[in-house]
ZAFISE-561368 format. One record per residue (C-alpha): residue number from 1; y, x, z. Coordinates in Angstrom, 3 decimals. Layout:
% residues N
{NUM,{Y,X,Z}}
...
This chain:
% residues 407
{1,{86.653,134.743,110.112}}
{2,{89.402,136.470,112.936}}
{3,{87.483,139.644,112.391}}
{4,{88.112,139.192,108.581}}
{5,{91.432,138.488,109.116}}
{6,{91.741,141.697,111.131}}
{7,{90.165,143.966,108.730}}
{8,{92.329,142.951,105.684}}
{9,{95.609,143.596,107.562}}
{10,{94.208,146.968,109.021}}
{11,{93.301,148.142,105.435}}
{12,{95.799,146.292,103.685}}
{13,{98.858,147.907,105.537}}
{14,{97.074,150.859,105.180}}
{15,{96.755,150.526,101.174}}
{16,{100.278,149.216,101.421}}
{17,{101.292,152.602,103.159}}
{18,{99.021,154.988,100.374}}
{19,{100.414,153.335,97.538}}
{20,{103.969,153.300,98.451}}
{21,{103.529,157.234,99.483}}
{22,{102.864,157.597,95.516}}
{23,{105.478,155.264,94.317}}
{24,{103.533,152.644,93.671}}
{25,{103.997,148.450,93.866}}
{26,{101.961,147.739,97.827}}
{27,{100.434,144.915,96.121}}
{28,{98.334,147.367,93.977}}
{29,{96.982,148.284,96.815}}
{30,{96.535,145.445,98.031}}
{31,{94.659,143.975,95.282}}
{32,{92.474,146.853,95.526}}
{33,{91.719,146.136,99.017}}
{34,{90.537,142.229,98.379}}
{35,{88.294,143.679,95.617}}
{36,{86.020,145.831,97.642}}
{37,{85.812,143.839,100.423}}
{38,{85.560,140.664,97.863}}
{39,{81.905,139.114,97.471}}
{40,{81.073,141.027,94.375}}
{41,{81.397,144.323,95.686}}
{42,{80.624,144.716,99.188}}
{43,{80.576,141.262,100.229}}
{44,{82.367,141.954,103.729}}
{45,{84.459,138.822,104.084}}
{46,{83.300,135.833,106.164}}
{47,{82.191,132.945,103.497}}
{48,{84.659,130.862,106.068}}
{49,{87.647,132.832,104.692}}
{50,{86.386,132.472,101.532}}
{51,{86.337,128.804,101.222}}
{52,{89.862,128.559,102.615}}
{53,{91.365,131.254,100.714}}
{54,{92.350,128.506,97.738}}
{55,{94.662,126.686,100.740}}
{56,{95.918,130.245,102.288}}
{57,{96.863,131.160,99.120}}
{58,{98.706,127.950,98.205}}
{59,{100.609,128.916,101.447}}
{60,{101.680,132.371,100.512}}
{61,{102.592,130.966,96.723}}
{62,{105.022,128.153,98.547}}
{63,{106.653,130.910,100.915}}
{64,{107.461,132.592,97.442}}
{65,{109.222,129.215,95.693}}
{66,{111.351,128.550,98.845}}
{67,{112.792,131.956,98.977}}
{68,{113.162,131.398,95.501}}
{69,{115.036,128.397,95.610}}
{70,{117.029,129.553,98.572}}
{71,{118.622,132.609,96.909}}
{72,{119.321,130.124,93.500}}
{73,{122.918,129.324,93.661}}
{74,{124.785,125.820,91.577}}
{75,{126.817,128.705,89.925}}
{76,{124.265,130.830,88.644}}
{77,{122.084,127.634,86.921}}
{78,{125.079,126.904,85.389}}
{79,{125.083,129.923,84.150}}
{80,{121.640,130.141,82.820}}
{81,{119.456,126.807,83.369}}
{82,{119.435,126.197,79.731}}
{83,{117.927,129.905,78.832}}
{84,{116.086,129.449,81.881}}
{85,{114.302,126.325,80.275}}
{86,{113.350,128.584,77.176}}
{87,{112.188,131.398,79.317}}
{88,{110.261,128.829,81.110}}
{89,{108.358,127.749,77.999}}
{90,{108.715,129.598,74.662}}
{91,{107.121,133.185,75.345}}
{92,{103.993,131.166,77.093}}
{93,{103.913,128.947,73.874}}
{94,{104.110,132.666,71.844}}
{95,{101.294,134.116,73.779}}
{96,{99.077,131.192,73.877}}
{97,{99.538,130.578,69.763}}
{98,{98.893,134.197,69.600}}
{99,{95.801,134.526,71.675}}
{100,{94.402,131.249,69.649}}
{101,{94.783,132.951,66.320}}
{102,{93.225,136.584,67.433}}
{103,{90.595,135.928,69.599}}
{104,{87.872,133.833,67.457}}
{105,{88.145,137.116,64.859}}
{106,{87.118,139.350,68.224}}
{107,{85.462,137.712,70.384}}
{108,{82.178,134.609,69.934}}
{109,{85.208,131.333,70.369}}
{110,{86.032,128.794,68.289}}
{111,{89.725,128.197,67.823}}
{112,{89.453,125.314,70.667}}
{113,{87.873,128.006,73.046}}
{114,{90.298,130.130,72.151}}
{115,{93.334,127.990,72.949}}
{116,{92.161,127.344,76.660}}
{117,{91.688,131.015,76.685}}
{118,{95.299,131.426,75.658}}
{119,{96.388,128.348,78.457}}
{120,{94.738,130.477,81.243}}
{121,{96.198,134.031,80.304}}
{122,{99.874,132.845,78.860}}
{123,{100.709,131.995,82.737}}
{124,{103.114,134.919,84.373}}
{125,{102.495,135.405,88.194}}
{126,{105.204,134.260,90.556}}
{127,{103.349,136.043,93.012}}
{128,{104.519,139.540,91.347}}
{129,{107.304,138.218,90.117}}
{130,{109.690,136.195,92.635}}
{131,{109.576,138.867,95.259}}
{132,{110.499,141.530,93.428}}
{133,{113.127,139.578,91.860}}
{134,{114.173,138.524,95.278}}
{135,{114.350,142.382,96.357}}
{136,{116.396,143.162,93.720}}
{137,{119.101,140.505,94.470}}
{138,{119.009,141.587,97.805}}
{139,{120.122,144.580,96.784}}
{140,{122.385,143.292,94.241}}
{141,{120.708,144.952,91.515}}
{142,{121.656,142.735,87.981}}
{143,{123.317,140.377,89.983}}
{144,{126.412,139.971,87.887}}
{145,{124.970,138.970,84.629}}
{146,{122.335,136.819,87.432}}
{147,{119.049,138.463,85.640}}
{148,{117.143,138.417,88.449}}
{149,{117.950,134.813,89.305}}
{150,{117.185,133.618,85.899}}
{151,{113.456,135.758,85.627}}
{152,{112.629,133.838,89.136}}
{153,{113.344,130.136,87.762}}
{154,{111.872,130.489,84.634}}
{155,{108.589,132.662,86.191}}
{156,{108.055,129.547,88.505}}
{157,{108.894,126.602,85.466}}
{158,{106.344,128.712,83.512}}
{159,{103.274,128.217,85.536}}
{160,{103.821,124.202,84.851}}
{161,{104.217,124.593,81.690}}
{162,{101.127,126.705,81.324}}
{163,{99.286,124.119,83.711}}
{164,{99.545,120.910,82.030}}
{165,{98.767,122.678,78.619}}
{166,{95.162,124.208,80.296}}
{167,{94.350,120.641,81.210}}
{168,{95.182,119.180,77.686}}
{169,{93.409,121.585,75.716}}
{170,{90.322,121.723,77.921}}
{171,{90.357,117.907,77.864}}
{172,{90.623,117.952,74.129}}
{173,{87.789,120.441,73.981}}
{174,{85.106,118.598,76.035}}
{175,{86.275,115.073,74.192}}
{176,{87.581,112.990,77.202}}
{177,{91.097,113.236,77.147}}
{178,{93.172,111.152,79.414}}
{179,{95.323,109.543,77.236}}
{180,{97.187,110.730,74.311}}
{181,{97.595,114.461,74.513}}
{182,{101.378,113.750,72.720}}
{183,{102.286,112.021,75.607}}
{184,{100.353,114.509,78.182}}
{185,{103.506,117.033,76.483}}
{186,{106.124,114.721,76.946}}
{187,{104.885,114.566,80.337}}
{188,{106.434,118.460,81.127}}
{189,{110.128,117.520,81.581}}
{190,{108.878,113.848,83.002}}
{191,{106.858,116.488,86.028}}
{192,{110.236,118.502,85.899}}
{193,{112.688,115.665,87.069}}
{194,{110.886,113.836,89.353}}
{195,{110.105,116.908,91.249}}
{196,{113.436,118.260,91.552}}
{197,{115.220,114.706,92.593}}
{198,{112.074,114.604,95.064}}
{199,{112.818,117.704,96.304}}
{200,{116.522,117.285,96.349}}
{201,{116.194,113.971,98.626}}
{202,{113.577,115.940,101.062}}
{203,{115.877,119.258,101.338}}
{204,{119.027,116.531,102.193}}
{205,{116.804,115.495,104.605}}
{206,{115.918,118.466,106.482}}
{207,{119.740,119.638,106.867}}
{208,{120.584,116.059,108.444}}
{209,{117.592,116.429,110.900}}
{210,{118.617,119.878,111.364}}
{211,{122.200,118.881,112.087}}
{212,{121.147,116.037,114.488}}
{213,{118.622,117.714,116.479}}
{214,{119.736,121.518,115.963}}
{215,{115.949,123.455,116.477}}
{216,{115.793,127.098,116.470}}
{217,{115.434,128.824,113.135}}
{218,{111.816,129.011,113.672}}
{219,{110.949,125.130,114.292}}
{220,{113.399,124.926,110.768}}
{221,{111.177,127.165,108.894}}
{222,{108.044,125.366,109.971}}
{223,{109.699,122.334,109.041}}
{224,{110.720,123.981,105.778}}
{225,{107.532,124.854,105.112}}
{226,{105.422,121.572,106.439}}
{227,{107.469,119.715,104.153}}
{228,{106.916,121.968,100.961}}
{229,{103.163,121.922,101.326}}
{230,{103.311,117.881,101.421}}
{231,{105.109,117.819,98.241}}
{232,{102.229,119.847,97.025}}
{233,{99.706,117.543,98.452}}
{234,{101.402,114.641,96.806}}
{235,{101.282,116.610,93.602}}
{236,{97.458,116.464,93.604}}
{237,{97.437,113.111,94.825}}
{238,{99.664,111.804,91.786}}
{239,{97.682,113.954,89.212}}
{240,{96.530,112.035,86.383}}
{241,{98.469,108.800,87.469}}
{242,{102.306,110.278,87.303}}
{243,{103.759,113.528,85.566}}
{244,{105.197,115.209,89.230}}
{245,{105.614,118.971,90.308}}
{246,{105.255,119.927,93.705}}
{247,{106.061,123.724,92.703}}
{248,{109.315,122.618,91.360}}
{249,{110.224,120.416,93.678}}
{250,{109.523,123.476,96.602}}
{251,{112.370,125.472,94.477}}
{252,{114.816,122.564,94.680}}
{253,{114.375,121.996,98.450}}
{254,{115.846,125.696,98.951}}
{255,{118.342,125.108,96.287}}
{256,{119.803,121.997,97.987}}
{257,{119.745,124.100,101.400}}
{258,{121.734,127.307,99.954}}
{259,{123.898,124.510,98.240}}
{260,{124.647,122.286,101.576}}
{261,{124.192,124.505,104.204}}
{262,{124.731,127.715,103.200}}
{263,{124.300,129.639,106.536}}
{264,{121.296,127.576,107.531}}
{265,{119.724,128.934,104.124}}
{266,{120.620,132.479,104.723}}
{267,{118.700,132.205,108.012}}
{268,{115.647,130.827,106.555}}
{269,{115.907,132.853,103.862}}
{270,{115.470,136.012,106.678}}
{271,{113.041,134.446,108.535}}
{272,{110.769,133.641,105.366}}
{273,{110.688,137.144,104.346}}
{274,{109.328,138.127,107.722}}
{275,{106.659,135.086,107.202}}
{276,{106.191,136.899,103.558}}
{277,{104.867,140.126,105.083}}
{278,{102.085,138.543,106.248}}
{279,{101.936,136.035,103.051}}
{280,{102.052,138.695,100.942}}
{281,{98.496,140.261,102.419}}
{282,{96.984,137.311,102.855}}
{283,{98.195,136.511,98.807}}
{284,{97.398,139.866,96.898}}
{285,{93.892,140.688,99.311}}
{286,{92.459,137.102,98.823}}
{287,{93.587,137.131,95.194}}
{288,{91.827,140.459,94.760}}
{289,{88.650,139.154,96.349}}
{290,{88.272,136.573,93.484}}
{291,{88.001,139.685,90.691}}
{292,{84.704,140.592,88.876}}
{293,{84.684,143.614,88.047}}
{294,{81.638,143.124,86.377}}
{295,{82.846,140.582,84.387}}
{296,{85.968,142.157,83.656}}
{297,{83.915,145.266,82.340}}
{298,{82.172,142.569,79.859}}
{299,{85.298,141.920,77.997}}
{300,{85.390,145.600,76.625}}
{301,{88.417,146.602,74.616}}
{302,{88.179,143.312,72.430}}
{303,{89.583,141.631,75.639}}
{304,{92.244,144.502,76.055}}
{305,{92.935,143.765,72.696}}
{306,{93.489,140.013,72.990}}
{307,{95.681,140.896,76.102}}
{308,{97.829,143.364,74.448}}
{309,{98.738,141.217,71.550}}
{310,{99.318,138.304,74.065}}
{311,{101.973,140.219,75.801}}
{312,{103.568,141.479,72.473}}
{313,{103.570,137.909,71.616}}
{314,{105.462,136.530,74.955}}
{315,{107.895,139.674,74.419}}
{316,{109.143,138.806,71.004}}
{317,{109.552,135.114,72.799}}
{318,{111.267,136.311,75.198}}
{319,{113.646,138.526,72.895}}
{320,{114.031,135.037,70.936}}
{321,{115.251,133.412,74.104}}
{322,{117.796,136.428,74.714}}
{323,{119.495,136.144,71.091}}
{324,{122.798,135.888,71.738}}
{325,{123.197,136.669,75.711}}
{326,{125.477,138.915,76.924}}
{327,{122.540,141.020,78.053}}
{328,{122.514,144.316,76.626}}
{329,{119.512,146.041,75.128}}
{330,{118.253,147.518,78.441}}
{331,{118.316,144.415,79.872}}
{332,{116.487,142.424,77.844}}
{333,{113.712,145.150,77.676}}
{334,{113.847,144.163,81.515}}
{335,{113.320,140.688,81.042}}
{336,{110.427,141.233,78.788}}
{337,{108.765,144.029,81.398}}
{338,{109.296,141.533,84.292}}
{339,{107.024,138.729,81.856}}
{340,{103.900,141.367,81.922}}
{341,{102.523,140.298,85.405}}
{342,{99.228,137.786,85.513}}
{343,{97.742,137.413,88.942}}
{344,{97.910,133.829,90.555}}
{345,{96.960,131.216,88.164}}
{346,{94.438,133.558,86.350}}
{347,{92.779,133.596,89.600}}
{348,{93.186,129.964,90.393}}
{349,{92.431,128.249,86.811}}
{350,{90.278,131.046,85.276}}
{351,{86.415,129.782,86.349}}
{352,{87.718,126.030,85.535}}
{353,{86.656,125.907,82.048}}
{354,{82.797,127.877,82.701}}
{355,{82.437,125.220,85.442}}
{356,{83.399,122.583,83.174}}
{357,{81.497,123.805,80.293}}
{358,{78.425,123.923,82.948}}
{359,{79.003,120.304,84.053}}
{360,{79.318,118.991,80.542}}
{361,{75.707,120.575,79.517}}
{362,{77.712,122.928,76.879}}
{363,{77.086,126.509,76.229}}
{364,{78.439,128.274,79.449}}
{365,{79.029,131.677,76.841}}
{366,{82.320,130.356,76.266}}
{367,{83.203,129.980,79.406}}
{368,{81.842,133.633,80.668}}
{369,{84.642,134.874,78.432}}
{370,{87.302,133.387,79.062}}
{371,{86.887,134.091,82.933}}
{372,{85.592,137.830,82.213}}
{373,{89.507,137.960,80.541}}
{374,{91.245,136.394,83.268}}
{375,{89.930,138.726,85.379}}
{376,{90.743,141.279,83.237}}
{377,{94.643,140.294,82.822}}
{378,{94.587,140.642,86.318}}
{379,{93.440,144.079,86.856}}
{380,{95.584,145.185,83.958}}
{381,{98.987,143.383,84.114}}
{382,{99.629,143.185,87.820}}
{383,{99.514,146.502,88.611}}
{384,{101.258,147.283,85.466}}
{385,{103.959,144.764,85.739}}
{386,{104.526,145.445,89.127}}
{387,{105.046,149.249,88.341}}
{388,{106.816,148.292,85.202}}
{389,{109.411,146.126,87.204}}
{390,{109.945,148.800,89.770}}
{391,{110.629,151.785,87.972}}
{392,{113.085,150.005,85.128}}
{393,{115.114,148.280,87.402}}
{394,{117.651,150.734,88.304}}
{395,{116.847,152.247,84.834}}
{396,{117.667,148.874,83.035}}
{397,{120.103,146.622,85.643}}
{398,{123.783,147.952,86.822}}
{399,{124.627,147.413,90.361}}
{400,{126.759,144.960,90.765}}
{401,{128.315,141.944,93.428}}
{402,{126.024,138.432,93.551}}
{403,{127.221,135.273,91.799}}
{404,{129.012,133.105,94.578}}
{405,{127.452,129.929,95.455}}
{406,{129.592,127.323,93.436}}
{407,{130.991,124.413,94.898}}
């Protein structure tokens, strides 16, 4: 697995390198990297790396929701946390309503397999999305109207949203649902709450051991991190017995951080993103080694289709959610490009249904499709997005100063 381990950093800093030379997002190349050396292309990675990539993964995705939470300041939710909310929920809701009307007239689904279709492609990829929003604050790019701040919340809130819908449709589908699916809803904010005061407590927590004992900055970060992927554990561990979110509760651990200790944040904020360029390889190569292209290819321009009108469908929620913003009309066509991306949860949630399908004894067609278009919204909206993102922002977002932390 070392020798694995090697290779994709070799190539993958190489790709990195080749695809910045033509102005290009690294993660393309990236992606492109996991793919050949992936299983079904030339099947070069050790199966060891394989069967752990689900946990390295999970790693890289809660580097990305710390740094998120630790550049989120009191003053700029204030600002935003209630269009933040809508962000988080409406354009997935547009997309996935979408998707469930179009694809039974293109593709062999019933409106049921349609609507886990839509749960598994309405998700937008945190992976793509936090750290470029994170560059751009660095560089104080939108920072006065806090754009970039608000896209990163909402991106992360939108994957749990997303989430507990795939489960309740797919439980719905194969007749076993736990519960009543009204209250599986209502469970959304419940999983909200309790992971943020969770994640509050634990971030308090970590600045009063860090005050007592005073470690270096890179004990704080394992700490930081130790502590995130626990919450996470006790997200699994809860599932099905309480509504809780780990990934939510990782953002409000760095928000609590920025908001207490301000200069303790700033340092783990800088030592993250050096964790990230390795995170970031492990992330986009292991994510690329899960693509089909094979089954991609199956989905033929009726799954292009379905895509396409999926992303019109989250834009005009998005534009919904911007009516009456002080954004002007370049920025909201930002917001709407920064939405495109589809990499993480497509890659995590997209075989779930043909695996459930094939332990249920039910037709495992269904199922064939709907991964054949995850895989699909993968190859087509990350790299997209990712350009899309890069080239509008200093098209679309005025330079400006960042929102001070409010006390």
């Amino acid at each position: 697995m070392a020798f694995s381990i090697a290779e994709i950093l070799i190539l993958c800093l190489l790709a990195d390198w080749v695809a910045r030379r033509f102005r290009l997002p690294g993660l393309i190349g990236m992606l492109l990297v996991g793919i050949v050396l992936g299983p079904y292309v030339t099947n070069l990675l050790h199966p060891a790396l394989i069967a752990v990539s689900p946990d390295l993964r999970l790693i890289a995705l809660i580097v990305i929701l710390l740094r998120s939470g630790l550049k989120l300041t009191r003053a700029t939710l204030h600002k935003s946390g209630g269009r933040v909310t809508m962000l988080a929920c409406l354009p997935a809701a547009c997309e996935l309503a979408a998707i469930t009307l179009v694809a039974p007239h293109l593709l062999p689904l019933s409106y049921m397999e349609a609507a886990i279709l839509g749960t598994v492609l309405a998700a937008v990829s945190p992976a793509v999305v936090v750290p470029a929003m994170i560059k751009l604050m660095d560089h104080k790019r939108g920072a006065d109207k806090g754009i970039p701040a608000m896209i990163m919340a909402s991106a992360s809130i939108d994957d749990v949203f997303v989430i507990v819908a795939h489960s309740i449709a797919l439980s719905l589908y194969l007749g076993h649902t736990k519960g009543n699916p009204l209250l599986q809803v209502a469970s959304i904010p419940v999983s909200l709450l309790t992971g943020i005061a969770l994640g509050l407590l634990i971030g308090v927590a970590i600045y009063k051991i860090c005050d007592h004992f005073n470690p270096r900055a890179t004990k704080r970060v394992l700490l930081l991190i130790a502590a995130a992927t626990l919450l996470i554990r006790l997200q699994y561990l809860l599932e099905g017995i309480f509504p809780f979110s780990g990934l939510v509760g990782t953002m409000a651990v760095g928000f609590i951080l920025l908001e207490k200790r301000e200069e303790m944040a700033h340092q783990l904020s800088a030592k993250l993103a050096k964790v990230w360029v390795f995170a970031e390889i492990i992330l986009f190569s292991l994510v690329g080694a899960q693509v089909n292209p094979r089954i991609a290819l199956q989905a033929g321009l009726s799954g292009i289709l379905i895509i396409t009108v999926g992303l019109i469908a989250r834009s005009t929620g998005v534009a919904i959610c911007l009516i009456r913003s002080n954004l002007v009309c370049k920025e909201r066509l930002f917001v709407m490009l920064s939405y495109f991306p589809k990499a993480t949860v497509q890659a995590a949630i997209g075989a779930s249904p043909l695996l459930a399908m094939q332990a249920a004894g039910l037709s495992e067609t269904p199922g064939e499709i709907i991964l054949a278009l995850a895989v699909l919204s993968i190859i087509l909206t990350a790299p997209i997005g990712a350009i899309a993102i890069q080239y509008a922002a200093p098209r679309c977002l005025a330079p400006g100063h960042p929102v001070k932390n409010g006390r």
